[in-house]
N, C-alpha and C positions, 0 to 999 in steps of 0.2 A: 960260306960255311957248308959242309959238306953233311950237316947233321938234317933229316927234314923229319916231317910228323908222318908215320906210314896212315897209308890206307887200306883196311881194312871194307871186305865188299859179304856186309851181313844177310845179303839172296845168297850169296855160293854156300855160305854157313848153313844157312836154317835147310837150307835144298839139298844141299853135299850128302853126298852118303860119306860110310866112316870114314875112310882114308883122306877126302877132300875136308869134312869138318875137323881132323886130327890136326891138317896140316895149320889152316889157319887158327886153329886153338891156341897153337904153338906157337904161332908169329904173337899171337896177342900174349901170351902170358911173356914172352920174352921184351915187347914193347911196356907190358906194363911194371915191367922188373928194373926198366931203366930208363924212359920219361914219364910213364905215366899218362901220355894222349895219344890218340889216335881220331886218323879221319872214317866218320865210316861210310860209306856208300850205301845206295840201291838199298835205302832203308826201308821203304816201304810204306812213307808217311805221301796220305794225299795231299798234292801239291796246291788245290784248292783252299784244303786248311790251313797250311801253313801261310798264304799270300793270304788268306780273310785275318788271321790272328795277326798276321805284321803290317797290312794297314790300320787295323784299329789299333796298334798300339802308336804309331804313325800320328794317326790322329787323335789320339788320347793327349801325347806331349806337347802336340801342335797347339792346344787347348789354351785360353789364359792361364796365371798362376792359380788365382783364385779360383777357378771350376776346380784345379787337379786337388788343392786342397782340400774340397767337400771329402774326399777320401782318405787324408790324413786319418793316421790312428788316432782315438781320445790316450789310449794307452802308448807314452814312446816305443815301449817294450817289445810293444807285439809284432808279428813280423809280415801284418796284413793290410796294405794299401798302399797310398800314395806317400812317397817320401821324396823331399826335393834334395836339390843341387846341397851339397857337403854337410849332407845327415851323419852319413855313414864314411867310417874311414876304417876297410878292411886291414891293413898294416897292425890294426891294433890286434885285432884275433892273433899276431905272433910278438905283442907283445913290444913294438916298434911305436912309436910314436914320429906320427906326420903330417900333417895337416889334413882336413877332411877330403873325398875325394868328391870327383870334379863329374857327379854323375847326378842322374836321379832316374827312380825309380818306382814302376809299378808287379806289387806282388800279391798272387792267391796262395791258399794255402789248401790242405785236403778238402774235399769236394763232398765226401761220405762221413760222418760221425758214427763212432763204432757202438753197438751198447754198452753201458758202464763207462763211458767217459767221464760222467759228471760224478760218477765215485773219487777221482784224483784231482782237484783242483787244477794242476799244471797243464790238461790235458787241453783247457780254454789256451791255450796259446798253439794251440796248434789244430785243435779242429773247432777255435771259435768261429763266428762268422766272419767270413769276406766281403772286404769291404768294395761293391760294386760299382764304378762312375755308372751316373743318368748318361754322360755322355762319353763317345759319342753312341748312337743308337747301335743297338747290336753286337756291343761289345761285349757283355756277360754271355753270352750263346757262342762267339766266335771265341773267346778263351776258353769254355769251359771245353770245346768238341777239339782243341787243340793241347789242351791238358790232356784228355781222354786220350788222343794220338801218342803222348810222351809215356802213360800208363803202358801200351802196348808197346814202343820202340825199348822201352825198359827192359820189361821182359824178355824181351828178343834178346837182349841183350846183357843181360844178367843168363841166360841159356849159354850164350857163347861164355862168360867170364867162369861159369860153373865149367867149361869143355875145359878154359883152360888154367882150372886148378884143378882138375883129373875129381870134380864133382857129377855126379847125377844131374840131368840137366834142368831140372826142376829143385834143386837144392836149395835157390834163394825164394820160391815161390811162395813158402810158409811162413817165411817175416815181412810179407809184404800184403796182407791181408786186409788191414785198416794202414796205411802205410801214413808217414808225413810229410809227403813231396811236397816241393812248393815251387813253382812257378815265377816266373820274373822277368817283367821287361826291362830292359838296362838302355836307359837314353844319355848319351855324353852329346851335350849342345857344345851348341859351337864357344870358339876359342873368342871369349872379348879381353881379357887382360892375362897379363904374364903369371905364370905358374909361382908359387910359393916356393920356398927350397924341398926339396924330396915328397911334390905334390904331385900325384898322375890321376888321369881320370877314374882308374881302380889301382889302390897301393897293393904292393904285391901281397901274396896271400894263398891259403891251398885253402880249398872247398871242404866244407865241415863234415859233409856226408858220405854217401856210398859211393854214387857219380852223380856225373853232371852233364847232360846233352844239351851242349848249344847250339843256335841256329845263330852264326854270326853274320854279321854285316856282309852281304856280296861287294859289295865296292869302298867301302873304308875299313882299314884296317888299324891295327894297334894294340893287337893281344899279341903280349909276349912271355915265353917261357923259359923257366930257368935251367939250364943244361947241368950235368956234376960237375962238368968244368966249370961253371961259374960266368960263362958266357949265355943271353940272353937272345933267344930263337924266336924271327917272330912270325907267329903264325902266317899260313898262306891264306889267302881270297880262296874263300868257296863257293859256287854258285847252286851247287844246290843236294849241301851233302852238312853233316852233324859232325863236330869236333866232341869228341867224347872223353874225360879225363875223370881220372880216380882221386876219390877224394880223402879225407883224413881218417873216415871211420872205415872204408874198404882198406886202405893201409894197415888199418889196426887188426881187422878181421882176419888178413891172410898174415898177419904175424912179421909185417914189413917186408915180407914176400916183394907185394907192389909197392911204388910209391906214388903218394900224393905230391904232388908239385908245384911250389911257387910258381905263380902268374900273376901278370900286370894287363893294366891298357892303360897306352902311354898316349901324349896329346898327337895331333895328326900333322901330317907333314903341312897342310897350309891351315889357316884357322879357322874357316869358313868352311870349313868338314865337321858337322857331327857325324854322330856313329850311334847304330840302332841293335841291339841284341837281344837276345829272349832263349832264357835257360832255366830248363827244366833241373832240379836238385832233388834228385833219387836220394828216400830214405825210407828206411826200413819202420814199422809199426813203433808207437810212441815204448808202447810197453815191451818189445824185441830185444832180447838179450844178448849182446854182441860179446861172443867167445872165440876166439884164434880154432881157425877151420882146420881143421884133425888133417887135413894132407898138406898145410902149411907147418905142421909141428913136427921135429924129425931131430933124430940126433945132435945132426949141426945148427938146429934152430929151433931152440927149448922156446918153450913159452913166456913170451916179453909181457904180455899183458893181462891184467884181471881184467872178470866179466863187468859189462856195464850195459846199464840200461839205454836204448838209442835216442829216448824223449829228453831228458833230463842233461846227456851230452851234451845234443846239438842247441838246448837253450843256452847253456852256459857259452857256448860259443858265440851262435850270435847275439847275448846280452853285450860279449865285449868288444862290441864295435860301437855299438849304438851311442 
């Protein structure tokens, strides 16, 4: 297949003077007009961080059932701790019915609580507490200084997604004040028995938010993406570079300008591969009012959608997986 995922190298961006930042602004707005991912390079994340936050999450999984449980939510609902093997079956956010998927997972949620949160009720689901393992040691310190790193590669990177909707390069900077990212290690244990019918380790599905910078697996693979032809691309091995994909409310924002993209991960070519990932899910302030961005609105592309609030959205979204 002659289709691959570009790379984008976000040092020539931030460093480029105008003509060098124009040109790659251009490759991205035209990759994000028609899959939707991109690899991006020479991000600028220390590689210390990133290898301290994917052993501990390493050995968070490695843990008995019962330790990862202490982290379970009391609330199903919430979308902060530990959740095992076929809680979650993302297929359903489109509405598809499939069997649970073939994962589990550990997640935080924003780090800062904004004043006036406790005025909204809803706002406990997204700047309640996180829920921290005792074990193993040092794991609340090595996520939070690795969340901290995705805060900044964001921005970086929301700078360039503003170059290439012909915005100010600071345009997304003021929805993102008390923001509601959340965090997530994604563990697919190994294969013991045969797959359901139309069961994968993640059923396919586009991402609820703005974006989503992953740090996938160096050596096992099985994220794959859906092309408009209908044919299924599946991601390369990275060794030391972020897959970065647009999600459903950046879709909405630029007015379907970009698209957000169906993606899976599918089981591994032998069974005795799992596969380890951890993705950051960029989202704008609970209370941020998401309107079709004025240089996505244009004669030939009147405005598809009303404003909405970005807290209240992405609950509804993921209430329906759960």
């Amino acid at each position: 297949m002659s289709v691959a995922i570009p790379t984008i190298d976000l040092s020539a961006f931030l460093s480029g003077n105008d003509e060098e930042r124009n040109v790659i602004a251009e490759q991205v707005d035209q990759v994000c007009r028609s899959i939707g991912f991109l690899i991006v390079d020479n991000h600028g994340v220390d590689s210390a961080i990133i290898a301290r936050a994917w052993s501990m999450a390493e050995a968070f999984f490695d843990l008995p059932l019962d330790k990862k449980l202490r982290v379970f939510p009391a609330d199903s609902a919430c979308p902060r701790g530990y959740f095992p093997p076929q809680t979650e079956t993302l297929a359903k956010s489109r509405g598809i019915e499939t069997p649970p998927d073939r994962k589990e997972t550990f997640s935080s949620g924003a780090l800062v609580v904004p004043e006036g949160a406790g005025a909204d009720e809803n706002f406990a689901f997204f700047y309640g507490a996180n829920n921290w393992p005792d074990e193993p040691a040092g794991f609340r310190d090595a996520w939070i200084a690795y969340y901290r790193s995705m805060e900044q590669l964001g921005a970086n990177i929301m700078r360039l997604f503003a170059a290439a909707l012909g915005l100010a390069d600071n345009y997304f900077a003021r929805f993102h004040s008390h923001h509601i990212s959340a965090l997530r290690a994604n563990h697919y244990p190994r294969v013991t028995q045969d797959s359901l019918p139309g069961q994968n380790r993640a059923g396919a599905h586009s991402d609820y938010g703005s974006v989503t910078l992953l740090r996938p697996d160096p050596n096992v693979g099985g994220l794959e993406i859906k092309l408009p032809s209908g044919e299924w691309l599946a991601a390369p091995l990275t060794k030391d570079a972020f897959i970065v994909n647009i999600g459903d409310m950046l879709a909405r924002w630029t007015n379907d300008r970009w698209v957000s993209t169906l993606h899976r991960v599918v089981d591994p070519e032998t069974s005795d591969q799992h596969r380890l990932s951890i993705a950051y899910f960029q989202v704008p302030d609970f209370d941020a009012v998401i309107r079709c961005i004025p240089t996505c609105v244009t004669d030939d592309a009147v405005e598809k959608y009303e404003p909405i609030d970005a807290g209240p959205y992405l609950m509804s979204r993921f209430r329906s997986t759960m």
